[in-house]
N, C-alpha and C positions, 0 to 999 in steps of 0.2 A: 628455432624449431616451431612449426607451425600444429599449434592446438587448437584444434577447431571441436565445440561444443555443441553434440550433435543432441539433440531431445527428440526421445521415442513417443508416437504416437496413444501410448498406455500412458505413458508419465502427463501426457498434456490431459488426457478422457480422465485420468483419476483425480489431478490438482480441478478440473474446471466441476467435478461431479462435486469433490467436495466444498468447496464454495458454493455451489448449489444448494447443497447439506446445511452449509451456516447461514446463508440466506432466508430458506425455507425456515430454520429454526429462530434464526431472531423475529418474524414475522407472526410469526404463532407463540413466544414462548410469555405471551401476556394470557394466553388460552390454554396453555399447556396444562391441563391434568392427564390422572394417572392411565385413561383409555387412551388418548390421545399421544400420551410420552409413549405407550406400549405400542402403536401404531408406526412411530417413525423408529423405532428399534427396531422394529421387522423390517421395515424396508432398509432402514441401515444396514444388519443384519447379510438382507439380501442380497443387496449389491456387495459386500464385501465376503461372502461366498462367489459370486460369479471372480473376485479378483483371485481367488485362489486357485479355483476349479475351473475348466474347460465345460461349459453349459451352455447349452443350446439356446438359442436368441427367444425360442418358441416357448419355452419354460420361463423367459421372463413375462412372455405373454399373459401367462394365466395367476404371474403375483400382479400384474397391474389390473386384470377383470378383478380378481378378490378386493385391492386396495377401493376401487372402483364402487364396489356392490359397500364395501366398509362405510363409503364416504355419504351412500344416501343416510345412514343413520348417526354418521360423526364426519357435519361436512365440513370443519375444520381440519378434519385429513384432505378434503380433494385436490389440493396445493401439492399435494407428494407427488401427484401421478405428475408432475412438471419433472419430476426425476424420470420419468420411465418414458417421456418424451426424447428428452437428453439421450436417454441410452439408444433408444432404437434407431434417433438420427444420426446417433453415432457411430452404427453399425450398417446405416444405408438399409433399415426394413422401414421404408416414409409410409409403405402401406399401412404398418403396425399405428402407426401415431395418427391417422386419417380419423378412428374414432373417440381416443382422447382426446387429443384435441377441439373434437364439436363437443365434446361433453364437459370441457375445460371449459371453454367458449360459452357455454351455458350456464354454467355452473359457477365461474369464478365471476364480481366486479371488479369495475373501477382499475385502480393501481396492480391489481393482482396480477388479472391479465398480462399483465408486462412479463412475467415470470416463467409462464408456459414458452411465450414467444420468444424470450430471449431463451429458455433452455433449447427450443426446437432448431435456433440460428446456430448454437452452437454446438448442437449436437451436429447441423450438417455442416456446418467446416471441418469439426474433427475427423468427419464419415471423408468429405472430400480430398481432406490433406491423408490422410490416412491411406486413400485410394492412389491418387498421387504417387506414394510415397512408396508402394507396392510396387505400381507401375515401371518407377525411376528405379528397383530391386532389381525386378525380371530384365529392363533395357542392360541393366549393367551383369549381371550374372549370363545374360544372352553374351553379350560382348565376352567376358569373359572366356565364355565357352568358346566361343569364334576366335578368339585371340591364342586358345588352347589349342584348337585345329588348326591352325593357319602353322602356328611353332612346330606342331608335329608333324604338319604334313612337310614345311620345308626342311627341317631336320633331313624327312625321309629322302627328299628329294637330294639333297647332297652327300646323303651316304648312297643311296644308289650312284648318283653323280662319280661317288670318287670307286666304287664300286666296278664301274663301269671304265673309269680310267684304269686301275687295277687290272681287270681281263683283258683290255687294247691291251699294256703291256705284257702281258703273258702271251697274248696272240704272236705278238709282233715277235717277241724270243722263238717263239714258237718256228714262226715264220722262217727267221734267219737261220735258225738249226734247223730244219728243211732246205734252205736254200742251199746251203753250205755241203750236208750232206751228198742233196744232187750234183751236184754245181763240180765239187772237189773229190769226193769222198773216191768216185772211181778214180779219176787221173791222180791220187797219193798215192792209193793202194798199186796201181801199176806201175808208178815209179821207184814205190816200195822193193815193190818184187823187185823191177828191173835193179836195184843198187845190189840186192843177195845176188841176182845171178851173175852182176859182174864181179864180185869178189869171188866167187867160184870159178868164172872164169882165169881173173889174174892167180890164182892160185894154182891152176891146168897150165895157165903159162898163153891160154887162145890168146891170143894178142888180136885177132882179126875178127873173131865174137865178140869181144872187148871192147872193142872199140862200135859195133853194133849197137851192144847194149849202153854204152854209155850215151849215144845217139837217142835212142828211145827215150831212154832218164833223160836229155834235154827236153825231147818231144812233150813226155809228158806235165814236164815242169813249166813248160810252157805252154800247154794247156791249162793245163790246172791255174795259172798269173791269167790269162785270159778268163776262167769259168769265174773267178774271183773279181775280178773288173766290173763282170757282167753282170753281176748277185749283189755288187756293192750300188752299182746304179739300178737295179731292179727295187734292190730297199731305199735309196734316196727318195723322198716325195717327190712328188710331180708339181711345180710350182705351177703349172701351165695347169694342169686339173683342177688345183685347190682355188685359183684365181679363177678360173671357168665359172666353176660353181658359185663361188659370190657375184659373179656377171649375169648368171642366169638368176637368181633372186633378182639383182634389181630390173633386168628386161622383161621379164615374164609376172610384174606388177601391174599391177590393174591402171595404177597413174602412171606418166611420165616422171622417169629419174634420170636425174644428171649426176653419175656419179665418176671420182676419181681415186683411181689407185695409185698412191707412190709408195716404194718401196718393195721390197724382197719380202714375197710371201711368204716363203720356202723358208723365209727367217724363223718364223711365227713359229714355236711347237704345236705339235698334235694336239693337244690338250687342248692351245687354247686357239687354234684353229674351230678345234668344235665351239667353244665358246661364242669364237666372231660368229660364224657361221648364226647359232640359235642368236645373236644378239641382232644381228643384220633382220631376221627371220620374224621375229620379235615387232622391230623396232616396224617393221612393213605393215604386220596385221595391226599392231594397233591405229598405224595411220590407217587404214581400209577400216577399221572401227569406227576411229571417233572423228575422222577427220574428210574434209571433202576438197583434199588441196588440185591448184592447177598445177603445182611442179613439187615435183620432192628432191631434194639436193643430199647425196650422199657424198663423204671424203672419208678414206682411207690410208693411213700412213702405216707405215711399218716400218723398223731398223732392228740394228742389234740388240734396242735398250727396252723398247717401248712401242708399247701398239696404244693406237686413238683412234676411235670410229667417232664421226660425228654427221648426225642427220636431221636436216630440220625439213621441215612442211611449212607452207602458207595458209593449209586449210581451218578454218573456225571451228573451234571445238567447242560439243556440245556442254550445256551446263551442267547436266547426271553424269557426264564423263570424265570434269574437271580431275577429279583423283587421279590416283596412280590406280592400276589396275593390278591384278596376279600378275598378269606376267611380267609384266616391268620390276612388281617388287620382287619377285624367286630372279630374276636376271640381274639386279642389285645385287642380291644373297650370293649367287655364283661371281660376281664378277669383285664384288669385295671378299669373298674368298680366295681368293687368287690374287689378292694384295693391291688391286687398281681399284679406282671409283666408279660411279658410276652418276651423272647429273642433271637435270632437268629445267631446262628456261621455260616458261612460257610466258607471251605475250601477241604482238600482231604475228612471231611464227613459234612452232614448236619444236624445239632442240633439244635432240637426244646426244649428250657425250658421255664414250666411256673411254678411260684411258687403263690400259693393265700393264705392271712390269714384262716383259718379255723374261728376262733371263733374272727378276725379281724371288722373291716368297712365293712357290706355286699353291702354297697349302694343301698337297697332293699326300 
C-alpha cells in the first residue's frame, strides 16, 4: 500500500515561524527584561491569534508600524519585525516588507542582519511553494471536473445511442405490421369470405358456384404467397445500398483511398451497420484533421462471426495531435460496448483497427 506523506503549506509557515521565535529569543534572552519579555509576548500573542482566526494580511500591517515605533525607544525589540518579514513573504505582500526591511537594514548590525534575510528567503519559498501548490489544486480539480463532463457526457451519449436503437426497432415492427397489413390483409379477408361462401354453397348442393368459388380461394391465396414474397424482400436490407454507402465515404474524401470490401454486408446487423458506418466516418475526419497523407488505405471484412475495419494513412501527425481525440475516444466507448475492441498503432503510418462480434454480446 502506498503512503505517501503529504505536508500542508500551514504546517511548513508555523514549524519555520516558530524557529524564528526561538531564534530571535536565544539572541536577546541575555537582554531580556520585563519591557522587552512583554514585547515578544505580543507579538507571540499576535501571530498565534492570526493561526486561529481568518485576519486580514493588512491588520498584520499595523502590529508591525506599532512594533516598529516600540523599537525606536527598546531597540532590542527591532529583531521582531524579522517575524513580520517572514509573515508577509509568506503570504506574497513583498510590498508590505519593502519598508522593514530598509529600516532592518538600518537599524540592525553585524550578525543580525543575517536574520531579517534569512526570515525574508524564507518567507518567499513558503509564499512560492504555497502558490505552486494552489496552482497544482485548481490543474487537478480542473481535470477533475473535465473528467466529470467527459463520463457524463459519454454515458449520455450511449443511452441516447441505445435509445435510438430501441425506436429503429419499434420503427421497423412498426414497418412490418404495415407492410403485412397492406401486402395480405385484403387478399385473407377475400379468401376468407370466399371459403363461407363455398360451404354455403356445398350446403345448396351448387356444385358449379363451388367449384367458382373455390377458384377465387386458390386465386386469392395465391396472391396473398405472392404479396408475402414481396414484403419479405421489401424488409430484407439492401446489401447493395448499405455497401454504396460505405463506397461513397471513401470516394467522396478529400485524399485518395484504396479501399476493399470482402465479405457479405447484409451479414452485418443494423445496429452495427451504423456503428461501421460512424467508425468508417470517424476514422476519415480525423485523417483530414490531423494528418496530411498521399494515400489512405481502407480494408473491410465481414462473415457470419466477425466484422474488422482497418485504416491506416502515411500522413505525419502533428505534435498537439498526438492524443486520441473525442471522437475516437466516444467510438472506443460504442465499439467496446458492443463487445469488440477498438486499437491504435502509430508510427511512420497511422492505424485504425476495430474488430466487433457480429453475432457476439450486442450490449443492446
Amino acid at each position: 500500500m502506498d503512503r505517501r506523506i503529504t505536508i500542508e503549506s500551514k504546517h511548513l509557515f508555523r514549524f519555520v515561524l516558530v524557529v524564528l521565535l526561538f531564534l530571535v529569543f536565544s539572541l536577546r534572552y541575555g537582554e531580556m527584561d520585563p519591557p522587552l519579555l512583554l514585547v515578544f509576548l505580543l507579538v507571540v500573542f499576535s501571530l498565534m491569534l492570526r493561526w486561529r482566526f481568518s485576519i486580514g494580511t493588512a491588520w498584520m500591517l499595523i502590529d508591525a508600524f506599532l512594533l516598529a515605533l516600540c523599537s525606536l525607544s527598546l531597540p532590542a525589540a527591532t529583531i521582531l519585525l524579522s517575524l513580520y518579514l517572514f509573515y508577509f513573504a509568506s503570504h506574497r505582500n513583498l510590498l508590505f516588507c519593502i519598508p522593514f526591511a530598509v529600516y532592518l537594514a538600518v537599524a540592525l548590525q553585524g550578525l543580525e542582519l543575517l536574520i531579517p534575510l534569512f526570515s525574508l528567503l524564507l518567507g518567499a519559498l513558503v509564499g512560492v511553494w504555497e502558490l505552486e501548490r494552489m496552482q497544482l489544486r485548481k490543474e487537478a480539480d480542473d481535470y477533475r471536473l473535465r473528467s466529470h463532463h467527459l463520463e457524463a457526457e459519454t454515458e449520455h451519449l450511449l443511452l441516447d445511442y441505445a435509445d435510438a436503437q430501441h425506436l429503429s426497432r419499434l420503427q421497423e415492427r412498426e414497418q412490418i405490421a404495415q407492410t403485412l397489413h397492406d401486402s395480405l390483409g385484403h387478399e385473407l379477408t377475400a379468401a376468407h369470405l370466399c371459403v363461407k361462401a363455398l360451404d354455403m354453397l356445398l350446403e345448396k348442393e351448387d356444385i358449379g358456384k363451388a367449384k367458382v368459388s373455390r377458384e377465387q380461394i386458390e386465386q386469392r391465396l395465391s396472391s396473398a404467397l405472392t404479396q408475402l414474397k414481396l414484403a419479405v424482400r421489401q424488409l430484407e436490407p439492401d446489401e447493395k445500398q448499405v455497401e454504396q454507402s460505405l463506397v461513397k465515404l471513401f470516394e467522396d474524401f478529400v485524399y485518395p483511398v484504396q479501399y476493399t470490401i470482402r465479405g457479405d454486408v447484409a451479414l452485418v446487423p443494423p445496429a452495427l451497420q451504423q456503428v461501421l458506418h460512424s467508425a468508417i466516418k470517424e476514422a476519415l475526419t480525423n485523417v483530414a484533421k490531423h494528418a496530411k497523407p498521399t494515400k489512405v488505405n481502407a480494408s473491410l471484412d465481414c462473415n457470419n462471426t466477425l466484422l474488422q475495419l482497418v485504416m491506416e494513412n502515411d500522413g505525419v501527425m502533428e505534435q498537439k495531435t498526438i492524443g486520441t481525440g473525442n471522437g475516437l475516444r466516444y467510438l472506443r466507448r460504442r465499439v467496446e460496448r458492443l463487445g469488440g475492441s477498438m486499437s491504435i498503432q502509430k508510427g511512420l503510418q497511422f492505424k485504425l483497427l476495430i474488430t466487433i462480434p457480429v453475432r457476439g454480446e450486442m450490449g443492446l
